[in-house]
C-alpha positions as CSV (number, residue, x, y, z in Angstrom):
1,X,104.2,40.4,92.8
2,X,106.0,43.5,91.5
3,X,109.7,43.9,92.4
4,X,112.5,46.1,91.6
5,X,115.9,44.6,90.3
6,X,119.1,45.0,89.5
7,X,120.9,43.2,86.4
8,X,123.7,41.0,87.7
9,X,126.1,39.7,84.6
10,X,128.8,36.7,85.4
11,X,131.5,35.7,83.1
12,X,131.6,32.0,82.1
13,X,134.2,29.9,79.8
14,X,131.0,29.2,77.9
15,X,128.6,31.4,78.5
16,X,127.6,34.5,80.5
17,X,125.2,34.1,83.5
18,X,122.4,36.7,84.1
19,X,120.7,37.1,87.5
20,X,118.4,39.7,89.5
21,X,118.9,41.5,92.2
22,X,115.9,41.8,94.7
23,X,116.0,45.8,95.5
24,X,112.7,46.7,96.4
25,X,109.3,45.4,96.7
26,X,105.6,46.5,95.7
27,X,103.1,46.4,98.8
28,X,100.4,48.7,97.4
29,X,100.2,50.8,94.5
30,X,101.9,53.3,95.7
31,X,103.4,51.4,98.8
32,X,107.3,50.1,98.3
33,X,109.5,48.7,100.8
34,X,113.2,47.8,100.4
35,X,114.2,44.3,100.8
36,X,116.6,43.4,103.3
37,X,119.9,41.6,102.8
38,X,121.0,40.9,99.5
39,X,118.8,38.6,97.7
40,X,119.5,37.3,94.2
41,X,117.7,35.1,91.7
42,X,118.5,33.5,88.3
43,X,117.0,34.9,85.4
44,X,118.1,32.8,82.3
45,X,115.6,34.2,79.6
46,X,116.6,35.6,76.2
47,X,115.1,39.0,77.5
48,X,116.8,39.1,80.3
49,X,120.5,37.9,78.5
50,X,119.6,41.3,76.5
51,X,120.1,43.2,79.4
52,X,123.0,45.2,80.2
53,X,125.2,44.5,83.4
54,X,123.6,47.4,86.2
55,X,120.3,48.1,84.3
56,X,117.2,48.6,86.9
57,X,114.1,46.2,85.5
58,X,110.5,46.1,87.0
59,X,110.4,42.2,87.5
60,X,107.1,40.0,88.1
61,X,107.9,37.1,90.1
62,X,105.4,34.0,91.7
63,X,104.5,33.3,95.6
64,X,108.2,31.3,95.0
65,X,110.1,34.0,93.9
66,X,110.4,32.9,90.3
67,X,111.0,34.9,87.7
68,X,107.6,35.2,85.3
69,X,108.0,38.7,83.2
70,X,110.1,41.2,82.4
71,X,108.0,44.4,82.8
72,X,108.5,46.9,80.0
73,X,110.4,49.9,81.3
74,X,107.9,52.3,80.2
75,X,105.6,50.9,83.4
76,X,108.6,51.2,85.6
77,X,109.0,55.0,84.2
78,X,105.1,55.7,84.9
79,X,105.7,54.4,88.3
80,X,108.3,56.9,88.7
81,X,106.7,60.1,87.6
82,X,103.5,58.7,89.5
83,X,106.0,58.9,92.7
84,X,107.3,62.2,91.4
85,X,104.3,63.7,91.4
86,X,103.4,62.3,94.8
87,X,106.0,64.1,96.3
88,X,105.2,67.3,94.4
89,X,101.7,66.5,95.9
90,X,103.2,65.9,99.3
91,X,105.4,69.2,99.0
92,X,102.4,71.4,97.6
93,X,100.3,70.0,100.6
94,X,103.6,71.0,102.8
95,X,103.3,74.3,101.5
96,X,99.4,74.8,102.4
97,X,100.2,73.7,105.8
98,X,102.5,76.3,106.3
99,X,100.4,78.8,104.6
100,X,97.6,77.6,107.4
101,X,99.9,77.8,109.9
102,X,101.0,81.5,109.1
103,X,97.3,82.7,108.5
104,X,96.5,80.8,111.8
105,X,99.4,83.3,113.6
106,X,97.7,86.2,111.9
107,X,94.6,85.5,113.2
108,X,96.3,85.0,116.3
109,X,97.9,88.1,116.5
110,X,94.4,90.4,115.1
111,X,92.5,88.5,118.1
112,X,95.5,89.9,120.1
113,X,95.5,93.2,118.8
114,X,92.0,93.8,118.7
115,X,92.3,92.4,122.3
116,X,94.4,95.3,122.9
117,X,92.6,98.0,120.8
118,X,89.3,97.2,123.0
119,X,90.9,97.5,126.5
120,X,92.6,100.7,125.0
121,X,88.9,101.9,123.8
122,X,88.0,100.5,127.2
123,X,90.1,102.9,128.9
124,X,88.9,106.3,127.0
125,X,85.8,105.2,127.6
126,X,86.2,105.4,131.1
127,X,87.7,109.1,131.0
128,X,85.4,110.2,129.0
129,X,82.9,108.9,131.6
130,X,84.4,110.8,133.8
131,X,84.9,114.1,131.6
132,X,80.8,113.5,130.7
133,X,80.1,113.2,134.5
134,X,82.2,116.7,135.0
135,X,80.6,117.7,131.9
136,X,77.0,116.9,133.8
137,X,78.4,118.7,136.9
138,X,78.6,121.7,135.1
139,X,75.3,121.5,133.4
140,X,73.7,120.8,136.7
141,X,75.6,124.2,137.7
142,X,74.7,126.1,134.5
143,X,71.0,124.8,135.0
144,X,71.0,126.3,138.5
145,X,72.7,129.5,137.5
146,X,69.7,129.9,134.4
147,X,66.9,129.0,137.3
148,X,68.6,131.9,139.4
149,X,68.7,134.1,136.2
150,X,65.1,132.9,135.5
151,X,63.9,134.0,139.3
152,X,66.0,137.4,138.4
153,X,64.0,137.8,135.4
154,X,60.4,137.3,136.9
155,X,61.5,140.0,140.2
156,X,62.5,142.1,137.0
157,X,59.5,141.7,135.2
158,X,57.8,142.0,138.9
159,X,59.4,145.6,139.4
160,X,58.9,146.8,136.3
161,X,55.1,146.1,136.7
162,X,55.5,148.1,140.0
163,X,57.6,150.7,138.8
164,X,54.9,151.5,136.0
165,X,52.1,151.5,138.2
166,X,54.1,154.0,140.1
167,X,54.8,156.3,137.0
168,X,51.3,156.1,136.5
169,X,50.3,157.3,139.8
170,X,53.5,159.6,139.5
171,X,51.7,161.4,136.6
172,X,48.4,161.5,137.6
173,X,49.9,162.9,140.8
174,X,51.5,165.3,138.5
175,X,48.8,166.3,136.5
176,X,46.2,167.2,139.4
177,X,48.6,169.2,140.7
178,X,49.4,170.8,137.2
179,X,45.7,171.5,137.4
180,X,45.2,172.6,140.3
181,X,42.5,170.4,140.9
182,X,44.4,167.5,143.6
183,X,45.1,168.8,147.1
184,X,48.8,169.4,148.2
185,X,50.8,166.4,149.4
186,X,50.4,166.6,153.5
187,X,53.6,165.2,154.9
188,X,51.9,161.4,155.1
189,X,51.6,161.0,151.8
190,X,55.2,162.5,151.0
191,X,56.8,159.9,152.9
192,X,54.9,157.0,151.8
193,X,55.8,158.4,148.4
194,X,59.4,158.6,149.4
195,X,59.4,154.9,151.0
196,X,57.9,153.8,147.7
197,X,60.7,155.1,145.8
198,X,63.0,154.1,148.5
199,X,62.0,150.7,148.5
200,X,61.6,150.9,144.1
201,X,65.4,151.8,144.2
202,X,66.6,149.4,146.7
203,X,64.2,146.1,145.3
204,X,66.7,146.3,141.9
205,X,67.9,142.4,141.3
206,X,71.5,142.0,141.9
207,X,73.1,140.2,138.7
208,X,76.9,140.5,139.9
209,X,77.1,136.8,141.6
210,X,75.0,135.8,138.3
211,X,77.4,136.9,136.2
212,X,80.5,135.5,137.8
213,X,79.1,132.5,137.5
214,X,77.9,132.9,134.0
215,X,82.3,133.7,133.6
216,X,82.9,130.8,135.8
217,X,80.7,128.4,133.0
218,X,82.7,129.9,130.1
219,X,85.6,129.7,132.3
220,X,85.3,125.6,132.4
221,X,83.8,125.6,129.1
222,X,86.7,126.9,127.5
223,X,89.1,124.7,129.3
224,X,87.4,121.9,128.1
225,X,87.1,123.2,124.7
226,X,91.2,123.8,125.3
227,X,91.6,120.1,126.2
228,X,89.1,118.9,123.6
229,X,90.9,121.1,121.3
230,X,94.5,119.3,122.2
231,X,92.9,115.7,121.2
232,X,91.2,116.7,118.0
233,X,95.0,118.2,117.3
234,X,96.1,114.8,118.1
235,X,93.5,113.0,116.2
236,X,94.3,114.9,113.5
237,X,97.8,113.9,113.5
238,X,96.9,110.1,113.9
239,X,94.8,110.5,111.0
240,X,97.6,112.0,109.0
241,X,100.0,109.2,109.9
242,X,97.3,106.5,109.3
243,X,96.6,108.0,105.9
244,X,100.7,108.0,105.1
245,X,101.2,104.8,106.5
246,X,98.4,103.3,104.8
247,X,99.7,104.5,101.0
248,X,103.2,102.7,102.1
249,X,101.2,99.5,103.0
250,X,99.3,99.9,100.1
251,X,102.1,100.2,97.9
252,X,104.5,97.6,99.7
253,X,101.3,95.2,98.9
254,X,101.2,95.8,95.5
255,X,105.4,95.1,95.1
256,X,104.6,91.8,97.4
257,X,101.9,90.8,94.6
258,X,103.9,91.6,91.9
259,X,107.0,89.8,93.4
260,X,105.0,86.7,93.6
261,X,103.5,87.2,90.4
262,X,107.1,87.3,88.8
263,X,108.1,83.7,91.5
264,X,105.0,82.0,89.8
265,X,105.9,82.9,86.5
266,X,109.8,81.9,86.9
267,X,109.0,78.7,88.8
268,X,106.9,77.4,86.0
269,X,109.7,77.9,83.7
270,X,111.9,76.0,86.5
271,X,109.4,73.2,86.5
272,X,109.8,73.6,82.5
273,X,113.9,73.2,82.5
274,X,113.1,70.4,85.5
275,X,111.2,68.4,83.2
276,X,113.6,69.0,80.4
277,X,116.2,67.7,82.5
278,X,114.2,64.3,83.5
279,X,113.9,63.9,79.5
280,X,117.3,64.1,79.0
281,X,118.0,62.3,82.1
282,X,115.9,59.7,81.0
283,X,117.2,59.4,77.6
284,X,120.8,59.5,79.0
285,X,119.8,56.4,80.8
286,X,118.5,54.3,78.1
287,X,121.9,55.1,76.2
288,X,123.8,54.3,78.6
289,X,121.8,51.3,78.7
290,X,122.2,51.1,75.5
291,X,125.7,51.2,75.5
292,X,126.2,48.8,78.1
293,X,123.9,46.2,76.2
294,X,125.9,47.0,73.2
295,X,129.5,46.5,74.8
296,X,128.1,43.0,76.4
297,X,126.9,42.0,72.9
298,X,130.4,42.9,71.9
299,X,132.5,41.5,74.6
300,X,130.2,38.2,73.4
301,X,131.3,38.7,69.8
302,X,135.0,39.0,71.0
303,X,134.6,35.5,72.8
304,X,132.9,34.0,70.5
305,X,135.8,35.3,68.0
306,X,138.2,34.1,70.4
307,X,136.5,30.5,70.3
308,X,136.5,30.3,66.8
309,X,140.1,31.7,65.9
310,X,141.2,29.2,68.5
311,X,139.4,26.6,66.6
312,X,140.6,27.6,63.0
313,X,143.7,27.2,64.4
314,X,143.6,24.0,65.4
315,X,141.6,22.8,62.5
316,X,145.2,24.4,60.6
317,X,143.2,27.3,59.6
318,X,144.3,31.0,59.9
319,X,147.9,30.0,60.5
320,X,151.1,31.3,59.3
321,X,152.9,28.4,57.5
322,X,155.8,27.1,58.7
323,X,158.7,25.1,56.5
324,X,159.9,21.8,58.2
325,X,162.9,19.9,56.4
326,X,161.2,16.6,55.8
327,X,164.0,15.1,53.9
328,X,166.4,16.7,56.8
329,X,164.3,15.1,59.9
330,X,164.3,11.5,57.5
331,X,168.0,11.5,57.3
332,X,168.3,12.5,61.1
333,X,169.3,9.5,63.6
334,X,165.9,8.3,65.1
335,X,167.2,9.4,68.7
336,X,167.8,13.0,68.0
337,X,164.3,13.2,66.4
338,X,162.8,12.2,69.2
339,X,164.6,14.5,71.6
340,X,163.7,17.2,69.4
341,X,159.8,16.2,69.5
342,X,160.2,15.8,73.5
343,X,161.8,19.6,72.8
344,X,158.7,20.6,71.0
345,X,156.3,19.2,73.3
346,X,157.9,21.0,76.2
347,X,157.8,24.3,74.6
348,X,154.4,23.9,73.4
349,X,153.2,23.2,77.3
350,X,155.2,26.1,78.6
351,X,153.4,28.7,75.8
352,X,149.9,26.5,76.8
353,X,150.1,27.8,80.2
354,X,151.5,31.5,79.4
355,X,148.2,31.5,77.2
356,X,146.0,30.3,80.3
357,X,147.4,33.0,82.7
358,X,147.5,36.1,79.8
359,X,143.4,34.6,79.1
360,X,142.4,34.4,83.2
361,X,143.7,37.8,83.5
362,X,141.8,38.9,80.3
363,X,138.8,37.3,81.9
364,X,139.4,39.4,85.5
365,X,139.6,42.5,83.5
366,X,136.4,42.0,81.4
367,X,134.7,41.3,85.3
368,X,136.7,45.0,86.4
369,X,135.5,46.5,83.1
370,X,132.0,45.0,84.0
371,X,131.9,46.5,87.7
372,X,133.2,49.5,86.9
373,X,130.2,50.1,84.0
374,X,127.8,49.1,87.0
375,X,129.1,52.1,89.6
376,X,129.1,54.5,86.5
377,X,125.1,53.8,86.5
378,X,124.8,54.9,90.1
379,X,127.4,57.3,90.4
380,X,127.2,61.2,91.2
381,X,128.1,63.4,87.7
382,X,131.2,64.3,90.0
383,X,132.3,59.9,90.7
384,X,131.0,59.2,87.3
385,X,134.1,61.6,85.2
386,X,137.0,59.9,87.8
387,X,134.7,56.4,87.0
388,X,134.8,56.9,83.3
389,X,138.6,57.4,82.8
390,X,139.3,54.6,84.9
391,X,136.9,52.7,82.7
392,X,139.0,53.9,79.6
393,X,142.4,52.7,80.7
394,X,140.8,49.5,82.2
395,X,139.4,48.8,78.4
396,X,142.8,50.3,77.0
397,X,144.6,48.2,79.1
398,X,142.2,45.4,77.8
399,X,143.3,46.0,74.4
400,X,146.8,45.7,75.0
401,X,146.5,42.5,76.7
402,X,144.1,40.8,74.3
403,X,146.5,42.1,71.4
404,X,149.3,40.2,73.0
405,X,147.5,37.0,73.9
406,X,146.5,37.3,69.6
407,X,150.2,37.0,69.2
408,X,151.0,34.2,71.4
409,X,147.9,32.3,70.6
410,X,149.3,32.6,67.1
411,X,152.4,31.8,67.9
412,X,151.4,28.6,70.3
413,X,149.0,27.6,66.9
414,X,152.1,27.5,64.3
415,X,154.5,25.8,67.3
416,X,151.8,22.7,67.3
417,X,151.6,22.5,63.4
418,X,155.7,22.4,63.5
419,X,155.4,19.6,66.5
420,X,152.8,17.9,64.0
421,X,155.0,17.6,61.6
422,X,157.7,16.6,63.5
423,X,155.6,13.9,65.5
424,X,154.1,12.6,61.9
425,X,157.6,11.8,60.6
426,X,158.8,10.3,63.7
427,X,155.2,8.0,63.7
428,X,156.7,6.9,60.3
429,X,160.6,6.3,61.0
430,X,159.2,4.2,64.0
431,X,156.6,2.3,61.9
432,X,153.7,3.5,63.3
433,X,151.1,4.7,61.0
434,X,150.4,8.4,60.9
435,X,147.0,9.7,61.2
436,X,146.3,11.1,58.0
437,X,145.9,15.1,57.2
438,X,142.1,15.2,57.3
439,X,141.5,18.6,56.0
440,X,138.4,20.8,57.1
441,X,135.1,20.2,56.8
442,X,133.9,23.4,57.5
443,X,136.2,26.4,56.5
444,X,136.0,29.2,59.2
445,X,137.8,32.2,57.2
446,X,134.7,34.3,56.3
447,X,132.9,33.5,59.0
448,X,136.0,35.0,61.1
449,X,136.2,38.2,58.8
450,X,132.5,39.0,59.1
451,X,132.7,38.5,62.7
452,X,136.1,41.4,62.7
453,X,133.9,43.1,60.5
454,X,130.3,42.9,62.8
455,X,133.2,44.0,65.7
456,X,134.7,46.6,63.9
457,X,131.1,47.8,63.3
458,X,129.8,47.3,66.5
459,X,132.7,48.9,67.9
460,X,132.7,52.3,65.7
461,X,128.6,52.2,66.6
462,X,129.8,51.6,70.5
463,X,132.0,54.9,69.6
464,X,129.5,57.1,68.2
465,X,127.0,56.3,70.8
466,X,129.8,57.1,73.3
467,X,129.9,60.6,71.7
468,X,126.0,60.6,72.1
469,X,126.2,59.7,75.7
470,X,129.3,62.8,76.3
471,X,127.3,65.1,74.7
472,X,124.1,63.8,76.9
473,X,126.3,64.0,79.8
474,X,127.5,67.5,79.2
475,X,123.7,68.6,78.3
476,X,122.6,66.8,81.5
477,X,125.3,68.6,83.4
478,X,124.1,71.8,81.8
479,X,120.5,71.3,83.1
480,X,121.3,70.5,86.4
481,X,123.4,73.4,86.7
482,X,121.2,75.9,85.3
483,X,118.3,73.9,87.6
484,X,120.7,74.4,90.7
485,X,121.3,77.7,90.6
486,X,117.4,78.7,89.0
487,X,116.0,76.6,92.1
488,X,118.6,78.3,94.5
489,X,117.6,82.0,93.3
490,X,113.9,80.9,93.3
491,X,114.5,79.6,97.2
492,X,116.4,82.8,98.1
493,X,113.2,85.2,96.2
494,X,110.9,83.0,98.3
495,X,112.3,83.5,101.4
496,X,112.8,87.1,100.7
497,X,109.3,87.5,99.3
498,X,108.2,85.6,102.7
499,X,110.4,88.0,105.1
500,X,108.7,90.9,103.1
501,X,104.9,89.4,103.7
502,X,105.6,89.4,107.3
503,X,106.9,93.1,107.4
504,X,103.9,93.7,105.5
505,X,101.7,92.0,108.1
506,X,103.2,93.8,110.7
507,X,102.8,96.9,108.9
508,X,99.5,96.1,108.0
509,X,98.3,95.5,111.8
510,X,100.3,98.3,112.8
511,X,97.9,100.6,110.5
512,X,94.5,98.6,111.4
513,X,96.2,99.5,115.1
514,X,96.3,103.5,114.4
515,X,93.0,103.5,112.5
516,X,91.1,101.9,115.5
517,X,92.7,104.7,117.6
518,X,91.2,107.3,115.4
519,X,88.1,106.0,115.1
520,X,87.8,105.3,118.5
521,X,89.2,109.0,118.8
522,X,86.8,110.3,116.2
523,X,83.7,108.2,118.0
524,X,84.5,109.4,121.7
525,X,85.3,113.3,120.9
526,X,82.3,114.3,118.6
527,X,80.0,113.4,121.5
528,X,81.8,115.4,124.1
529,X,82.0,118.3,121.4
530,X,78.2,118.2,120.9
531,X,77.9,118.6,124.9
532,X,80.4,121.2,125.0
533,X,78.8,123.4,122.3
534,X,75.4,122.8,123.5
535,X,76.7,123.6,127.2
536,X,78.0,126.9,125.9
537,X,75.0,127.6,123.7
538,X,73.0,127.4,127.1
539,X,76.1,130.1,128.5
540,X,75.3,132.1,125.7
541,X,71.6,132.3,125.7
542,X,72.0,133.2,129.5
543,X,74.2,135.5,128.9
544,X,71.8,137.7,126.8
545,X,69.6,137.0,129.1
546,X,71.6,138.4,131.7
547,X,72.4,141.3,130.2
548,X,68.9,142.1,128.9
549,X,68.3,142.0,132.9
550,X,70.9,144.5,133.4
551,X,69.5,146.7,130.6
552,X,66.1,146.4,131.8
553,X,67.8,147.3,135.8
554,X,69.3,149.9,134.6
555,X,66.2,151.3,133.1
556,X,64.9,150.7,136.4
557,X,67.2,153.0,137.9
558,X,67.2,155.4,135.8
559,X,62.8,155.8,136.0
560,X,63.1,155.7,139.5
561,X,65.9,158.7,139.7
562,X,63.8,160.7,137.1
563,X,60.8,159.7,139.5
564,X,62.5,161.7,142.6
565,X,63.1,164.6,140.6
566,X,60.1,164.8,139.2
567,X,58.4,164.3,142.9
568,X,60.9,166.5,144.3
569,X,59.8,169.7,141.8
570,X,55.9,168.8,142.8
571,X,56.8,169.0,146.2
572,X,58.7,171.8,145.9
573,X,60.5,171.0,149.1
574,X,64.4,169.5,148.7
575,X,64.6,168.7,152.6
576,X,61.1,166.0,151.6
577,X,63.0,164.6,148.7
578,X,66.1,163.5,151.1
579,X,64.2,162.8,154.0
């Protein structure tokens, strides 16, 4: 089973002791849950010594929690971009749900404002039912007033007949009596000739009430034409500000587009600085891992250094010589050499245990050195610059104090060749026989110079990757600030981009809105026009009618006026013609 650790370094006399911390576990394959408490287990492999103190490790252990592999952290950096882009996933899926959720509103709010627009149609429906039922009102009146006209025309037509046949008779009237051929009119046939006229004259169609209400119909006519007029004035207007309001929707669409246009092309150079910054992130980290791994390997050297310049020493080696009198401590009475060795002796064991304390407290600071390295790996950039300089006087400090313990270990190393040579002298006054000077079978002297030369190597390579690692750092810092503010001015263009779609939206119903009103304006007018016009093309034509019946009255009138004189001069009698 998968699990993710943390490398745990304790500082022994001997050796150093390397152990995992359990941090997480893997339940599926993209499934990880953190494990509770603090669980740690021993990982004494050669891979694992070569970790660093802090370093995160992808660890395969057995059903009993035992360590079996040390994943490569190439896998552990797959699983990490594989999570990364999960939660891009997760955030692009985010973002469509909010896209469906605002195109679910807009839908909401055209259902609600065609709602609106139809109860609004609705409504001028109804009036102009009504204005169509006045509208048929009138045409019932204008049909009755044309069946009146039509019933004026036939009596017209009627009379005229009549009034020709009584020319006719007129004239032949006329003629005979030209002639002298007829017989004089008696008085009978005066009369009935004077009732005929009488009755010619007084049988002319009235067209007065006819015409008032041929004046009425234009009357109404024109005050619905007036009215209609007032709403074609106003659908005119409607149509103006639906045309103007459209071209500003129009054109606020096309800055919308182009503003997200320009957010799509910046935010792919974001993602581009974004994954520049997880490079250098990532190569950041394997320095400092690097770095850490290196200073272990050299805090090893240093021990190991330690170890054998302590051991040189005591083999005689690497030793400043000292002069002891021999001839002086032969000469000396045997009691005062032996208080001087007691002397020695107690000196020696009072330096022994200075040495002790000074290396216990070198061996705390190494552990301080050791935790301090660790927070730096899972600091903020802020915590890790206060972290670093306390990690500089902590190894300066270090320095110092393993520089002194050199001295005194020196100096406790020549006091133990002096007490040698006391104690050998003393072995010999007192008959005892001194162990001989074995001298060394192994001389440690290069091996100690290569070592300070592999430390002074490792430690100018620690240095230069330090440099690396600031400049990293500094690069890093760079990133992530260019990456803050990029991201920030991307958020605040989004947002603003968003605000400006919604105005938009609003605009855009708000223009869908006035062109349903003029349409619905444009589809409930025309018809009424069409019934007005054809309502006052019926006025018209009755009109001329009309007056054609006036014409032909009048014409009437005037035949039946020229008919009395003309019956009046056959008559010869004015008294006849009044009668």
């Amino acid at each position: 089973m998968l699990y993710l650790a943390e490398v745990k370094k304790t500082t022994g006399f001997v050796k150093n002791k390397t152990e995992l911390k359990l941090l997480a576990c893997q339940r599926s394959e993209q499934n990880w849950s953190g494990v509770s408490g603090e669980e740690i287990i021993p990982a004494e492999t050669p891979e694992a010594n070569n970790l660093g103190a802090g370093a995160v490790v992808l660890v395969d252990l057995n059903a009993n929690k035992q360590l079996q592999r040390i994943l490569d952290n190439r896998q552990l950096v797959t699983i990490l971009q594989n999570f990364s882009k999960l939660q891009e996933k997760l955030k692009t899926n985010e973002e469509e749900i909010e896209q469906w959720k605002q195109s679910l509103t807009y839908q909401s709010q055209e259902l609600n404002r065609r709602e609106m627009e139809m109860e609004a149609r609705r409504e001028q429906l109804q009036q102009l039912e009504e204005d169509f039922e006045q509208l048929e009102q009138q045409r019932q009146d204008v049909e009755g007033t044309r069946e009146e006209l039509t019933r004026l025309q036939e009596v017209v037509e009627r009379k005229s007949h009549e009034l020709e046949g009584a020319w006719e008779h007129l004239r032949g009237e006329q003629r005979r009596l030209e002639e002298g051929k007829a017989p004089v009119l008696d008085a009978e046939k005066s009369h009935r000739i004077q009732e005929l006229l009488d009755r010619l004259s007084g049988a002319i169609a009235p067209t007065d009430a006819v015409r008032e209400q041929l004046n009425l119909g234009f009357s109404l006519v024109d005050g619905q034409q007036n009215t209609l007029n007032q709403h074609w004035q106003t659908l005119e207007e409607q149509r103006a500000s639906a045309q103007q309001l459209q071209q500003e929707v129009d054109h606020r669409a096309q800055e919308v587009h182009g503003g997200w246009q320009g957010w799509h092309v910046d935010q792919d150079a974001l993602e581009q600085v974004r994954t520049d910054l997880r490079l250098q992130q990532g190569t950041l980290t394997l320095k400092q891992e690097q770095m850490q791994s290196m200073n272990s390997q050299l805090q090893g050297q240093n021990e190991l250094y330690q170890h054998l310049r302590q051991l040189a020493e005591a083999m005689g080696q690497g030793k400043v010589e000292q002069k002891v009198d021999v001839e002086a401590l032969e000469k000396m009475p045997l009691a005062d050499l032996e208080a001087i060795v007691q002397d020695l002796q107690r000196d020696l064991e009072k330096i022994s245990l200075g040495v002790n304390a000074q290396e216990e407290e070198l061996t705390l600071q190494i552990k301080t050195i050791d935790e301090l390295q660790a927070r730096i790996q899972s600091a903020s950039e802020f915590d890790r610059l206060s972290l670093e300089g306390e990690l500089a006087d902590e190894r300066e400090s270090y320095q110092l104090l393993e520089d002194s313990v050199v001295g005194v270990r020196r100096n406790l190393g020549d006091r133990a060749e002096v007490l040698s040579q006391h104690q050998a002298v003393l072995m010999r006054r007192q008959g005892r026989a001194a162990s001989p000077e074995i001298a060394p079978a192994i001389d440690l002297k290069p091996v100690l110079a290569q070592m300070e030369s592999l430390q002074q190597r490792q430690t100018e390579a620690v240095q230069a990757l330090e440099q690396q690692i600031g400049q990293l750092q500094a690069g890093v810092q760079g990133l992530q600030d260019q990456v803050n503010a990029r991201a920030t001015d991307q958020e605040n263009r989004r947002n603003e981009l968003r605000q400006l779609e919604q105005s938009l939206q609003a605009q855009q119903r708000a223009v869908a809105e006035l062109w349903g009103r003029v349409n619905v304006y444009q589809e409930t007018l025309q018809p009424t026009q069409d019934a007005i016009n054809e309502l006052r093309q019926k006025l018209e034509a009755m009109a001329a009618a009309l007056t054609h019946v006036q014409e032909t009255t009048t014409y009437q009138l005037q035949s039946v006026t020229e008919m009395r004189e003309v019956f009046v001069e056959m008559i010869g009698t004015p008294e006849m013609a009044t009668s």
